[in-house]
MIGU-348829 format. One line per field, with one value per residue: residue number from 1; residue in three letters; x, y, z of N, C-alpha, C, O in turn. Coordinates in nm, 3 decimals. Example, Ala and Ser with C-alpha at 12.3 -4.5 7.8 and 13.67 -1.06 7.14 Angstrom:
n: c(1|2) $
res: c(Ala|Ser) $
n.X: c(1.319|1.285) $
n.Y: c(-0.569|-0.225) $
n.Z: c(0.780|0.708) $
ca.X: c(1.230|1.367) $
ca.Y: c(-0.450|-0.106) $
ca.Z: c(0.780|0.714) $
c.X: c(1.320|1.290) $
c.Y: c(-0.330|0.003) $
c.Z: c(0.780|0.787) $
o.X: c(1.424|1.341) $
o.Y: c(-0.332|0.114) $
o.Z: c(0.846|0.804) $
END
This chain:
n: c(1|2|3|4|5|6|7|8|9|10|11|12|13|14|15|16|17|18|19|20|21|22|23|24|25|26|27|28|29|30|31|32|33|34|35|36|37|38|39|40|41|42|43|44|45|46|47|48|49|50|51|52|53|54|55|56|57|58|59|60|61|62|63|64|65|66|67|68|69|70|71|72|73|74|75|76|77|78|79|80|81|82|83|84|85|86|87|88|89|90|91|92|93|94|95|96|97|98|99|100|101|102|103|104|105|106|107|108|109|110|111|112|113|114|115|116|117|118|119|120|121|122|123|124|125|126|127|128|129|130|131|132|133|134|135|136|137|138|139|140|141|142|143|144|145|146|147|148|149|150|151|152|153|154|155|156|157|158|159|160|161|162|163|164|165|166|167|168|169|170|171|172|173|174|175|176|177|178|179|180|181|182|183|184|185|186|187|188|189|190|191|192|193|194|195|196|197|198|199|200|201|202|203|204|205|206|207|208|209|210) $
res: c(Unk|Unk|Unk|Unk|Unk|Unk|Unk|Unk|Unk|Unk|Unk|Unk|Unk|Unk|Unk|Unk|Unk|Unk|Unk|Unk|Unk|Unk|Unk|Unk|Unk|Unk|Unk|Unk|Unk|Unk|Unk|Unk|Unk|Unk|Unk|Unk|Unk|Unk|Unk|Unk|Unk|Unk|Unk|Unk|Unk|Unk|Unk|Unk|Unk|Unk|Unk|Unk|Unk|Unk|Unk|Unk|Unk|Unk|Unk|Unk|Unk|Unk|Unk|Unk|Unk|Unk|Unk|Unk|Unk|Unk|Unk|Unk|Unk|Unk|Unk|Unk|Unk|Unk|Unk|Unk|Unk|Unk|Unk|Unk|Unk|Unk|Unk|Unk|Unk|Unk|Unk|Unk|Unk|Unk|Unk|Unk|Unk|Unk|Unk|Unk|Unk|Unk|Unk|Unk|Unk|Unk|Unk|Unk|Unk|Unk|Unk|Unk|Unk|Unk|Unk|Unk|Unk|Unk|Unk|Unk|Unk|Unk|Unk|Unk|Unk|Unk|Unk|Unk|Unk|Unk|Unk|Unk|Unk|Unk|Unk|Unk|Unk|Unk|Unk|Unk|Unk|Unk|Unk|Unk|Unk|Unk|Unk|Unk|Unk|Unk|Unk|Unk|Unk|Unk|Unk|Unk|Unk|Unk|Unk|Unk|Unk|Unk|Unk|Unk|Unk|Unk|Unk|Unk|Unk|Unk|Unk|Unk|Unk|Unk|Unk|Unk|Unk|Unk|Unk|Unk|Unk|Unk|Unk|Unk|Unk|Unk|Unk|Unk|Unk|Unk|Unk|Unk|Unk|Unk|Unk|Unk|Unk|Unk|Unk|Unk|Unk|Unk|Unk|Unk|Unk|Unk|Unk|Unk|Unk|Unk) $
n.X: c(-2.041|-2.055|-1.839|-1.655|-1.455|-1.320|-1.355|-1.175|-1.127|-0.999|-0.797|-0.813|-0.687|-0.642|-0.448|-0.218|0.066|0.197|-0.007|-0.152|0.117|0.037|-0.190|-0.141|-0.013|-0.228|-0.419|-0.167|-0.257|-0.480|-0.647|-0.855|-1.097|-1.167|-1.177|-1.282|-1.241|-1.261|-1.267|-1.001|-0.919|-0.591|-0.412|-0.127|-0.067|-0.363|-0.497|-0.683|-0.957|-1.128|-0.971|-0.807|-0.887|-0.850|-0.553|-0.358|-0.155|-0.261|-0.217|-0.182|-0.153|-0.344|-0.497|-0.809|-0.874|-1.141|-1.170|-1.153|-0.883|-0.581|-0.376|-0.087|0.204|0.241|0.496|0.417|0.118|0.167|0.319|0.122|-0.077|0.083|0.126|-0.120|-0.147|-0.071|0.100|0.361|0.570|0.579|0.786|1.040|1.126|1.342|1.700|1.979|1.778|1.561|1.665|1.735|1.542|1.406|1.559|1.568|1.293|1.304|1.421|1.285|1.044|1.156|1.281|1.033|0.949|1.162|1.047|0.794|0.853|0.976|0.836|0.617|0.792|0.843|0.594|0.585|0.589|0.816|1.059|1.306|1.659|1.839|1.735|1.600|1.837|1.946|1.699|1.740|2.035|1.981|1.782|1.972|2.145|2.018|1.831|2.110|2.204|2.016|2.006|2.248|2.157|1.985|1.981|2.040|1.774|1.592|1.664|1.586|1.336|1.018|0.898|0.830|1.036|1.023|0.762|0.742|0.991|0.879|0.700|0.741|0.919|0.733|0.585|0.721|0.726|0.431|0.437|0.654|0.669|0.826|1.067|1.335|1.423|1.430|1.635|1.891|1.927|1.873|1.862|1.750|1.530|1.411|1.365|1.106|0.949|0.828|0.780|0.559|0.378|0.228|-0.073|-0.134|-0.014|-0.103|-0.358|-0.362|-0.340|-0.183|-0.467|-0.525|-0.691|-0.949) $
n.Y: c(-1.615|-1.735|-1.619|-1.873|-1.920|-2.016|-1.862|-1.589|-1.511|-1.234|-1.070|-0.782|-0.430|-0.045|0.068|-0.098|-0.191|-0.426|-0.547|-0.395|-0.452|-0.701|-0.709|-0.518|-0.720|-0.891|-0.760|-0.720|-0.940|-1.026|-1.076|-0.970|-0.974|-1.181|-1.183|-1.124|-0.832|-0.820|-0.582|-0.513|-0.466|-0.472|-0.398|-0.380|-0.353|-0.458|-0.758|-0.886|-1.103|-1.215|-1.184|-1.367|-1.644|-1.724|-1.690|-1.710|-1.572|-1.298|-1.086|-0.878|-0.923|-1.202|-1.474|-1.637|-1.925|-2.095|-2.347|-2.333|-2.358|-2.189|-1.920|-1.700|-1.537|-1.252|-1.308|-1.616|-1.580|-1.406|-1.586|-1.779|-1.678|-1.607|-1.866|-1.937|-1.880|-1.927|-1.774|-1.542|-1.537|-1.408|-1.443|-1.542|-1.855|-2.004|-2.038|-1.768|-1.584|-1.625|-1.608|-1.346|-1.184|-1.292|-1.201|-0.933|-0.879|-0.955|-0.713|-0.507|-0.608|-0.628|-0.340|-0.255|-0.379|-0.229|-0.002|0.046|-0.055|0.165|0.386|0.294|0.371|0.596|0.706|0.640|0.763|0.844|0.820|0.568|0.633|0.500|0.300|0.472|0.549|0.300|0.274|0.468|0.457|0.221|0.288|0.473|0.307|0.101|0.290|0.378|0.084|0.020|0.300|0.196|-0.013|0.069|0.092|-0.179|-0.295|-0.158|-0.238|-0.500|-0.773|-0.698|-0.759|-0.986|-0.903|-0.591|-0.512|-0.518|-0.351|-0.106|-0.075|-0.079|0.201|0.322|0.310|0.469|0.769|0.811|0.754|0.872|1.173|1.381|1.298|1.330|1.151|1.124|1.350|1.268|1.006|1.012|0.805|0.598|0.724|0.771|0.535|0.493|0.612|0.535|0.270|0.381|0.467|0.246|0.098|-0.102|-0.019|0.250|0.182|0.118|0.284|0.385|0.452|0.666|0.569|0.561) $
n.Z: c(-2.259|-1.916|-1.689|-1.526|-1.341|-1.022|-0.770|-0.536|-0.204|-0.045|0.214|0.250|0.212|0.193|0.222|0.290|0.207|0.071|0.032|-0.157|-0.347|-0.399|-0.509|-0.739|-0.853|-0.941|-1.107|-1.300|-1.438|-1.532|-1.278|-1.094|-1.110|-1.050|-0.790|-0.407|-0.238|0.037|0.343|0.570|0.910|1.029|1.241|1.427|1.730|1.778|1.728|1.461|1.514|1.333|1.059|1.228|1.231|0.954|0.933|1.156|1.221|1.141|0.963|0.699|0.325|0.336|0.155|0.062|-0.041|-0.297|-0.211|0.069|0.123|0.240|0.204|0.224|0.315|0.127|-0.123|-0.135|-0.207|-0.455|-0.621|-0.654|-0.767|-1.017|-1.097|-1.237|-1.517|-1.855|-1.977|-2.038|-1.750|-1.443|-1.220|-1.331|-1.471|-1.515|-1.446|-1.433|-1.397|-1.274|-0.986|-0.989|-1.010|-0.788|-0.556|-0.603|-0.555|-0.317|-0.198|-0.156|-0.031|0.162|0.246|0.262|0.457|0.685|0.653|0.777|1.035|1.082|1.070|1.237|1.489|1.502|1.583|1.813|2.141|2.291|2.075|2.024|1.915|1.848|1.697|1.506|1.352|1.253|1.070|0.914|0.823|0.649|0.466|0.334|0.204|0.101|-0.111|-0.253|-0.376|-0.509|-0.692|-0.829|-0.945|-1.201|-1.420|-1.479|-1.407|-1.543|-1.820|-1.812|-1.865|-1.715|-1.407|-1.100|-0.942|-1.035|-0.953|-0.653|-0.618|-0.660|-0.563|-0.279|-0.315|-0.373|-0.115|0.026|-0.072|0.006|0.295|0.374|0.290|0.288|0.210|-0.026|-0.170|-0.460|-0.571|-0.533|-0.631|-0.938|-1.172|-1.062|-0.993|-1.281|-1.360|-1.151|-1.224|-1.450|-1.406|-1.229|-1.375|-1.524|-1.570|-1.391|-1.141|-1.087|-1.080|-0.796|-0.642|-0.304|-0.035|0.226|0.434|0.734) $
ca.X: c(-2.036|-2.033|-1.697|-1.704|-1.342|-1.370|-1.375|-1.121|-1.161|-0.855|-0.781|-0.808|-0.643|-0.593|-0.313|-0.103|0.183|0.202|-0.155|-0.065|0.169|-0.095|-0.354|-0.089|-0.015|-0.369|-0.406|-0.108|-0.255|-0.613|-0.757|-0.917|-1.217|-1.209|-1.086|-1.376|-1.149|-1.263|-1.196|-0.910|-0.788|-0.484|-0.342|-0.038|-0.147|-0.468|-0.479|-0.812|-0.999|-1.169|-0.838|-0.753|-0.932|-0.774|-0.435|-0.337|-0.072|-0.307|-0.154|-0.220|-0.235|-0.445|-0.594|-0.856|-0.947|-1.248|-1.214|-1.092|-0.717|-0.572|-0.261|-0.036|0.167|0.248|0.565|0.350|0.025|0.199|0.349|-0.005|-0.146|0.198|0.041|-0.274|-0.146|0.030|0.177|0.476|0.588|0.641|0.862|1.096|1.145|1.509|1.805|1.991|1.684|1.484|1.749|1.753|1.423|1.381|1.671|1.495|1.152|1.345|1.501|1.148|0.969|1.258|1.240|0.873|0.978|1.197|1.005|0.692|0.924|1.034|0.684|0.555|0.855|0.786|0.488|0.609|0.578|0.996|1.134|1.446|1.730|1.920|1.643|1.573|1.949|1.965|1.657|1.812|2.161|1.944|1.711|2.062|2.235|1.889|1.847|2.185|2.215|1.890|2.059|2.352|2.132|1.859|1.975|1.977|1.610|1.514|1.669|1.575|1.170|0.925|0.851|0.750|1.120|1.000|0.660|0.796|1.054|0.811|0.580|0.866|0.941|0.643|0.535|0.855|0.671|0.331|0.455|0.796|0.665|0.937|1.215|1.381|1.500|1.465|1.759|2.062|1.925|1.860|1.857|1.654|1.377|1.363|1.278|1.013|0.803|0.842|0.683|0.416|0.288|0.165|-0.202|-0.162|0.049|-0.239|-0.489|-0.358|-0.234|-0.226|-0.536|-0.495|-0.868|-1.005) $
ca.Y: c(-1.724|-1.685|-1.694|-1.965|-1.965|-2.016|-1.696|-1.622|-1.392|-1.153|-0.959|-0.656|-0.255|0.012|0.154|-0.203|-0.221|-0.574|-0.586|-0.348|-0.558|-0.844|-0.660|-0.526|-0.893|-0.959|-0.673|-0.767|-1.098|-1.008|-1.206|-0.854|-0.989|-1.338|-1.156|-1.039|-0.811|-0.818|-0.472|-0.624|-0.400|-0.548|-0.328|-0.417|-0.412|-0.561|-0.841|-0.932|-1.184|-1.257|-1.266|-1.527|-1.758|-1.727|-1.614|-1.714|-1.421|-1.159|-1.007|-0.873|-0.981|-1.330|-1.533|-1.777|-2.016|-2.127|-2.523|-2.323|-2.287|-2.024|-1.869|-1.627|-1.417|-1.173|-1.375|-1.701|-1.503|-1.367|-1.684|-1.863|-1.621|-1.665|-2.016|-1.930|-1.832|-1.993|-1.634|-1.528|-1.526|-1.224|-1.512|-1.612|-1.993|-2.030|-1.952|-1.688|-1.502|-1.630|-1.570|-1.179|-1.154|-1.321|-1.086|-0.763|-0.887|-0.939|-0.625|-0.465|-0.659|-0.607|-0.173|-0.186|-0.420|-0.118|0.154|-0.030|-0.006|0.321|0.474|0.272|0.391|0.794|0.738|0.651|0.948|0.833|0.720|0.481|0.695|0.401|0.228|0.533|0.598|0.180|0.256|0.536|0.359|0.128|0.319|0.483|0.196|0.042|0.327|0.321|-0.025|0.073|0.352|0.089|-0.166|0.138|0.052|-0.345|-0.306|-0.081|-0.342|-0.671|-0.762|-0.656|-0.898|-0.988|-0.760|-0.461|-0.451|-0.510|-0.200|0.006|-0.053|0.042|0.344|0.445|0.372|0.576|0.833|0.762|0.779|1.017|1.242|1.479|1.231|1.338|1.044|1.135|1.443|1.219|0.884|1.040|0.719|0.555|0.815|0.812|0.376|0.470|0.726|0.484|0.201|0.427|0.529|0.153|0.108|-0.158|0.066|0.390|0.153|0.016|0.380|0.397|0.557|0.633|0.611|0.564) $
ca.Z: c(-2.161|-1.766|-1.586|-1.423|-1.274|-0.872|-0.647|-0.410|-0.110|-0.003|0.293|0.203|0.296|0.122|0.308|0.258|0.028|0.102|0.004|-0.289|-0.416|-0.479|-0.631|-0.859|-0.970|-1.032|-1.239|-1.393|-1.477|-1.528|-1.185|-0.991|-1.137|-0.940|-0.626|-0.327|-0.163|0.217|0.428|0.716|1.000|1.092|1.346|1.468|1.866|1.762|1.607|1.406|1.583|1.203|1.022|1.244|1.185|0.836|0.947|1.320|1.232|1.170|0.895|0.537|0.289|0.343|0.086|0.080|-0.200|-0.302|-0.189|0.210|0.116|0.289|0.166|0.302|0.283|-0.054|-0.213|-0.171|-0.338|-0.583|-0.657|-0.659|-0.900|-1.151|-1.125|-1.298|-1.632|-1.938|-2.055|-1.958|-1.616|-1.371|-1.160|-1.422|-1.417|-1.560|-1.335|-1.320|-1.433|-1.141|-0.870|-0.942|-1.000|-0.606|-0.494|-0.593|-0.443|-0.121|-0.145|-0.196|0.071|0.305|0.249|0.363|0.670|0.781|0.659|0.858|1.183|1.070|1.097|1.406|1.605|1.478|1.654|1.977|2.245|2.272|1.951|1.979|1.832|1.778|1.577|1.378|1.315|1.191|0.969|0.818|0.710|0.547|0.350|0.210|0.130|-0.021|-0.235|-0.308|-0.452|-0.659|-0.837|-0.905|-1.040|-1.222|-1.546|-1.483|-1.399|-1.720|-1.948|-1.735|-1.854|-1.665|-1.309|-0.942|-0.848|-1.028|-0.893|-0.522|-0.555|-0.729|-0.404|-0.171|-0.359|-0.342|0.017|0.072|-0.117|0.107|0.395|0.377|0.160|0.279|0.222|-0.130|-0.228|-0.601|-0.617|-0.485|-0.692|-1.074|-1.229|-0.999|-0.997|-1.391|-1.353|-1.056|-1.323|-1.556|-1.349|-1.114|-1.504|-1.543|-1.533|-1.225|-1.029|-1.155|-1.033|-0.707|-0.527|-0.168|0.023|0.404|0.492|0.871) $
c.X: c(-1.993|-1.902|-1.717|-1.613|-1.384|-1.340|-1.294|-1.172|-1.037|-0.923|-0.737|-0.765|-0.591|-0.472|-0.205|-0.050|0.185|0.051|-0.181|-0.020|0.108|-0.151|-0.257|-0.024|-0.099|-0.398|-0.358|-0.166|-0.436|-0.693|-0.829|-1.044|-1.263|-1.200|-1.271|-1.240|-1.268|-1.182|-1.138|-0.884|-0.686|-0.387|-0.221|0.005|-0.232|-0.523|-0.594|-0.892|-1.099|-1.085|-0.814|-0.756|-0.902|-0.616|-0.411|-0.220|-0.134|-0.247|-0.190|-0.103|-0.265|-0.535|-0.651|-0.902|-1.028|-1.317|-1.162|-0.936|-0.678|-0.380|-0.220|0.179|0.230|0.350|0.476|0.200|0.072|0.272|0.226|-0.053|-0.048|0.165|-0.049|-0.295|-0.064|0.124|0.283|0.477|0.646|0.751|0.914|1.126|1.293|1.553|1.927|1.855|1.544|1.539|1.701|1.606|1.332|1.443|1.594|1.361|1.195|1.377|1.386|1.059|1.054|1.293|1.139|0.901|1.021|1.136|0.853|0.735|0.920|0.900|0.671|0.666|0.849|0.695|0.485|0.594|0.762|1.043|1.290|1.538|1.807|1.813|1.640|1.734|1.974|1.890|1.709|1.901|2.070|1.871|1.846|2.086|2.145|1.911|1.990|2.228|2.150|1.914|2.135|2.277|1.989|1.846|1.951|1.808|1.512|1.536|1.618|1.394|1.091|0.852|0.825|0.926|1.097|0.888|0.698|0.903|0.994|0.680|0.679|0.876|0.840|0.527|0.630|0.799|0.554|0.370|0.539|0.764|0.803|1.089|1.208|1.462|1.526|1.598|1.892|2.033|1.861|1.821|1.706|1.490|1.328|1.301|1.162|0.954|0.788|0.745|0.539|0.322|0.226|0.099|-0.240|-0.157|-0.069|-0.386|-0.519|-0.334|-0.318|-0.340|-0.504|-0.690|-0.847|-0.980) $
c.Y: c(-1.668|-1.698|-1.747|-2.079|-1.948|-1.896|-1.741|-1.493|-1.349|-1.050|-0.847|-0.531|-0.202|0.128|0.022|-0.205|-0.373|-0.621|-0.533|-0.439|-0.668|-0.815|-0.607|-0.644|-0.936|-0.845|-0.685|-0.881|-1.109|-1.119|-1.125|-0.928|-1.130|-1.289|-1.095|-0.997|-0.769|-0.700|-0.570|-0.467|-0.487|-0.487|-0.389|-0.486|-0.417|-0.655|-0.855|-1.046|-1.288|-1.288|-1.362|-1.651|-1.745|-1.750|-1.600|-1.605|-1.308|-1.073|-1.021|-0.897|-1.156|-1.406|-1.661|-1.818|-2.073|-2.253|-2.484|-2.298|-2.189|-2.012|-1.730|-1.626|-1.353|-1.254|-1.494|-1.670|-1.480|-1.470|-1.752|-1.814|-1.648|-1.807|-2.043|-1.947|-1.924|-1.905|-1.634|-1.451|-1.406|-1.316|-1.598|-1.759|-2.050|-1.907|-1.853|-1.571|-1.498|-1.559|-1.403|-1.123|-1.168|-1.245|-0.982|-0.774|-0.888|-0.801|-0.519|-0.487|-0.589|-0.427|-0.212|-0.254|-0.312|0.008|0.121|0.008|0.112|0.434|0.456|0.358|0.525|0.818|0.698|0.761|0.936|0.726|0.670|0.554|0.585|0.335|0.338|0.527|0.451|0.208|0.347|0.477|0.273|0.182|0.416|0.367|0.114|0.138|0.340|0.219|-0.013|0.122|0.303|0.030|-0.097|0.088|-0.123|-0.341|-0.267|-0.156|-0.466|-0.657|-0.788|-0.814|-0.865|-0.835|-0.619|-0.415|-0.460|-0.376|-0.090|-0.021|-0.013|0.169|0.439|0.461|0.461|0.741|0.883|0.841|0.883|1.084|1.354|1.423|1.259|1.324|1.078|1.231|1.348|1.097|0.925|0.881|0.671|0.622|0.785|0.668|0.437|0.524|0.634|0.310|0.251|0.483|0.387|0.159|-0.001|-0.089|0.213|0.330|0.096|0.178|0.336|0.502|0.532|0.672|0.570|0.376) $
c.Z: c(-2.025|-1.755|-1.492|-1.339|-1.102|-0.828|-0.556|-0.312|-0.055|0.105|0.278|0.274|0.196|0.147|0.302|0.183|0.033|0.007|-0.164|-0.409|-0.471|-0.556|-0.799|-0.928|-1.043|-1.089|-1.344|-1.542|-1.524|-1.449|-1.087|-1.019|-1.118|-0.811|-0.556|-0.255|-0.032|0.316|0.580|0.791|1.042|1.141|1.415|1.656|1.881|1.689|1.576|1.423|1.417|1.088|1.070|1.255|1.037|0.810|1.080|1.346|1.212|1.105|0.744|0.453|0.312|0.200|0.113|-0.043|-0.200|-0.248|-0.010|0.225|0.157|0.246|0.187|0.283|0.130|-0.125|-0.243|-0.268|-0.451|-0.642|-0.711|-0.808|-1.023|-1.153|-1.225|-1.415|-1.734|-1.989|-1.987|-1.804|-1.554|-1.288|-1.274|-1.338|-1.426|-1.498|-1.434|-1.330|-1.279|-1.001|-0.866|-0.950|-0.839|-0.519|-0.480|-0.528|-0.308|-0.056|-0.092|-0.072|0.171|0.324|0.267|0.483|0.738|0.795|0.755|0.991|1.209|1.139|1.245|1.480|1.603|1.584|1.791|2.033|2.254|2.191|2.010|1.913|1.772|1.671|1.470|1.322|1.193|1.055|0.840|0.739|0.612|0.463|0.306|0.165|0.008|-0.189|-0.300|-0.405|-0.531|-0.727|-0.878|-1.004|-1.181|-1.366|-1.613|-1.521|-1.525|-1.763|-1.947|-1.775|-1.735|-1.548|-1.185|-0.870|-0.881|-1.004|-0.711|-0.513|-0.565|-0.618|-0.308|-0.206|-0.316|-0.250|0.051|0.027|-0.036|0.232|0.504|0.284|0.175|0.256|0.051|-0.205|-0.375|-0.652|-0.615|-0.657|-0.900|-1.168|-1.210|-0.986|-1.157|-1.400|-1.278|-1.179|-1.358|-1.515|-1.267|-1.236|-1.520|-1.505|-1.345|-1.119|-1.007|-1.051|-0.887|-0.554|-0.357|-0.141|0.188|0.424|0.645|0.924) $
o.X: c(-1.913|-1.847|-1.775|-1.629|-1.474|-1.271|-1.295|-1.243|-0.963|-1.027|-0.619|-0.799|-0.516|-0.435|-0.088|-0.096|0.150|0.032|-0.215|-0.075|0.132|-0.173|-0.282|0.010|-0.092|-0.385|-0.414|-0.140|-0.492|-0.767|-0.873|-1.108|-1.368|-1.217|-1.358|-1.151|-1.348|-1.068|-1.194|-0.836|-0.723|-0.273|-0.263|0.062|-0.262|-0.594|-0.660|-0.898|-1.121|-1.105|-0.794|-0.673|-1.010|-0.563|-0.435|-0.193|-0.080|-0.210|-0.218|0.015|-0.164|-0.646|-0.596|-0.960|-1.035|-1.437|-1.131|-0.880|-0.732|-0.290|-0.304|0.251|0.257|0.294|0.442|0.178|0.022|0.301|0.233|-0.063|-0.092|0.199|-0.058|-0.397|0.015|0.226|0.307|0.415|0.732|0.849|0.857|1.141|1.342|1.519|1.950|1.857|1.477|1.477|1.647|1.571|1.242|1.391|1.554|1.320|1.140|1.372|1.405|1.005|1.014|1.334|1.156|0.883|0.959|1.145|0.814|0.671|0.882|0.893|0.691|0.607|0.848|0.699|0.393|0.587|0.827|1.062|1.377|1.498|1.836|1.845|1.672|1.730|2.010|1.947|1.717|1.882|2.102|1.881|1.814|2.025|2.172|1.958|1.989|2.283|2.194|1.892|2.145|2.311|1.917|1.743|1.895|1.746|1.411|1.431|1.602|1.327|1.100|0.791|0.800|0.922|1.128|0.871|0.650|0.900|1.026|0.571|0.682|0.839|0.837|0.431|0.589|0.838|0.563|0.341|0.523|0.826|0.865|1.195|1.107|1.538|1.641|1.659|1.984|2.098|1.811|1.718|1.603|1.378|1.206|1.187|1.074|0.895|0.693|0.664|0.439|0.213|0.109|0.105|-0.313|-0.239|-0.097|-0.472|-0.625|-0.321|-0.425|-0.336|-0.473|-0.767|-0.732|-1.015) $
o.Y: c(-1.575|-1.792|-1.709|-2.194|-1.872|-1.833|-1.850|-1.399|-1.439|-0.985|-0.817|-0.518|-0.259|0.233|0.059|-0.220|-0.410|-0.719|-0.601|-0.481|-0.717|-0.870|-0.637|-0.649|-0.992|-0.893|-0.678|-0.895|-1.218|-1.207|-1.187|-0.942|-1.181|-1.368|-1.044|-1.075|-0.677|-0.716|-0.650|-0.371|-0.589|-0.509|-0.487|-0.587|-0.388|-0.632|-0.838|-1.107|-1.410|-1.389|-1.462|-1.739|-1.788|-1.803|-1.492|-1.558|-1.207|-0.972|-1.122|-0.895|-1.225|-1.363|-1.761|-1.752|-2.140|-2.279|-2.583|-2.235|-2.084|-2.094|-1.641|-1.717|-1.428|-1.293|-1.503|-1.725|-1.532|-1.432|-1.783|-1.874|-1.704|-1.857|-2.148|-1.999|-2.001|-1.948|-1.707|-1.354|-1.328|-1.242|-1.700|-1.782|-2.131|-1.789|-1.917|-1.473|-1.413|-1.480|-1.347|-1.020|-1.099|-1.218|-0.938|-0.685|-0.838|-0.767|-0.454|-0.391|-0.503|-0.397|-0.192|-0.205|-0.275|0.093|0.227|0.089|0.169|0.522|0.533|0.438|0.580|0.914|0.721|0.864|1.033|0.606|0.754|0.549|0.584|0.334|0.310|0.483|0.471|0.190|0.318|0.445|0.267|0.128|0.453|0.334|0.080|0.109|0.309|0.255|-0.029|0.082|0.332|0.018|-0.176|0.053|-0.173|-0.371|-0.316|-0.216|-0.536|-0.563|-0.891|-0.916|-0.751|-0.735|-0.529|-0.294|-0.362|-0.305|0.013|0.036|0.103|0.254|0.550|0.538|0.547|0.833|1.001|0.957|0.936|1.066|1.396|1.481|1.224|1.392|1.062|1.200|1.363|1.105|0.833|0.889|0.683|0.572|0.774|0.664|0.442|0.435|0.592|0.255|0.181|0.536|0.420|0.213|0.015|-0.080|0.255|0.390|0.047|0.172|0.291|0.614|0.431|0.769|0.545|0.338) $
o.Z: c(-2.014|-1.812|-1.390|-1.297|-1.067|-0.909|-0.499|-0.349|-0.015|0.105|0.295|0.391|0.117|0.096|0.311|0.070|-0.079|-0.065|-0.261|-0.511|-0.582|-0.664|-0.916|-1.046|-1.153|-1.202|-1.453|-1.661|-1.542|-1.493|-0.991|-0.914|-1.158|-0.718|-0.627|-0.220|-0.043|0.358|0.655|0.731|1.100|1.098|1.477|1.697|1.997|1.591|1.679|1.316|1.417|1.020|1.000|1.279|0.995|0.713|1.134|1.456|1.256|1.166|0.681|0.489|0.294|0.169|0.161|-0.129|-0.097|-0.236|0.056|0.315|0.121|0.266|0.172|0.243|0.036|-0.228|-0.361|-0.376|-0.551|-0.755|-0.829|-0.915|-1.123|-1.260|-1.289|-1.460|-1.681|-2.042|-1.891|-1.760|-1.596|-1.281|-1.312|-1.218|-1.348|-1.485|-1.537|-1.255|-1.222|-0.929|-0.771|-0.892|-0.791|-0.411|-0.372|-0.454|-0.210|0.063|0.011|-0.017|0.249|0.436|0.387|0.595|0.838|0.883|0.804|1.058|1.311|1.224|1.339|1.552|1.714|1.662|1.870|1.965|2.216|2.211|2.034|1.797|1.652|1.552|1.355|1.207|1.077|0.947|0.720|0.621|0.493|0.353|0.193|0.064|-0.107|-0.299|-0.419|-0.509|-0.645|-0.842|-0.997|-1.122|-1.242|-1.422|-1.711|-1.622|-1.577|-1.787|-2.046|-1.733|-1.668|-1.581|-1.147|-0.798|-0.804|-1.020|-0.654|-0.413|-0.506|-0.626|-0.267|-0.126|-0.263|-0.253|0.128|0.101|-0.002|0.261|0.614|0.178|0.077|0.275|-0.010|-0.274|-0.417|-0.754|-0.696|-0.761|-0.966|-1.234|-1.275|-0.975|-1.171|-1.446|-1.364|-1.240|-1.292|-1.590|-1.247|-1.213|-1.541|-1.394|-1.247|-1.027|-0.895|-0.986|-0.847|-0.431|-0.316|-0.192|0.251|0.425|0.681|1.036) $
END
């Protein structure tokens, strides 16, 4: 029998962790195979004049749904799609199980916000010392708290916070390849293998194309 669930269309990049992060939900969830993913530039000082008519922010990821719905951005997606299913949930529904599960996605989202800055401002002709010096403290203290919580995460089942750190990690990876985060954080490195070995994460890596 056909599938003859509706088609959505996604703004698509394969350099987005943000964007990342989605596709490894619908992987998760087996919905790649409803998705048209749509190549987006979404340059930061140019916004996409075709995104925005989707997305008056101009930013990935974007979804549209089949009846014109447009949804935006990755917690609300990846929420949508945990919609879809009757199986068990990557956004636990009972508290406190939900809470930390929303915590670690923030924490997740909120390391690529800085490491996002972090980059653009590298590429200034005069980097900000004070900005880089801010982003620094924070990607210790981040990973920090991560190797605190490394063993939480191993024992805690499998959800939307450990595919959001396990996309930080490993734009941190991406992008700092010379940052060697794994010697100080032992713990923490032995969770990342242990998630970047899942077939979503296998099937989602970053490419830097053109």
């Amino acid at each position: 029998m056909a599938d003859t669930a509706p088609r959505m269309k996604l703004h698509w990049s394969p350099r987005s962790p943000f964007v990342r992060k989605v596709m490894i939900v619908a992987y998760e969830l087996n919905l790649v195979g409803r998705l048209d993913c749509v190549r987006t530039v979404a340059a930061t000082t140019q916004p996409h004049e075709g995104l925005m008519r989707d997305n008056p922010l101009s930013k990935l990821p974007t979804l549209v749904l089949a009846d014109g719905t447009v949804i935006y951005d990755s917690p609300v997606i990846c929420d949508y799609f945990d919609s879809l299913h009757d199986g068990a949930k990557l956004i636990p529904v009972a508290i406190p199980e939900r809470m930390t599960a929303l915590r670690w996605q923030a924490l997740g989202d909120g390391m690529l916000d800085f490491l996002l800055l972090w980059r653009n401002e590298l590429s200034r002709p005069a980097p900000s010392e004070p900005h880089l010096d801010s982003y620094r403290v924070r990607r210790a203290k981040s990973l920090a708290a991560l190797e605190a919580e490394a063993g939480v995460l191993a024992r805690t089942p499998y959800g939307i916070g450990h595919i959001a750190i396990g996309v930080a990690l490993s734009y941190l990876d991406f992008r700092f390849a010379e940052d060697d985060w794994r010697g100080p954080h032992p713990r923490l490195a032995a969770w990342q293998a242990t998630i970047a070995a899942r077939p979503s994460f296998r099937a989602t890596e970053a490419v830097d194309d053109s």
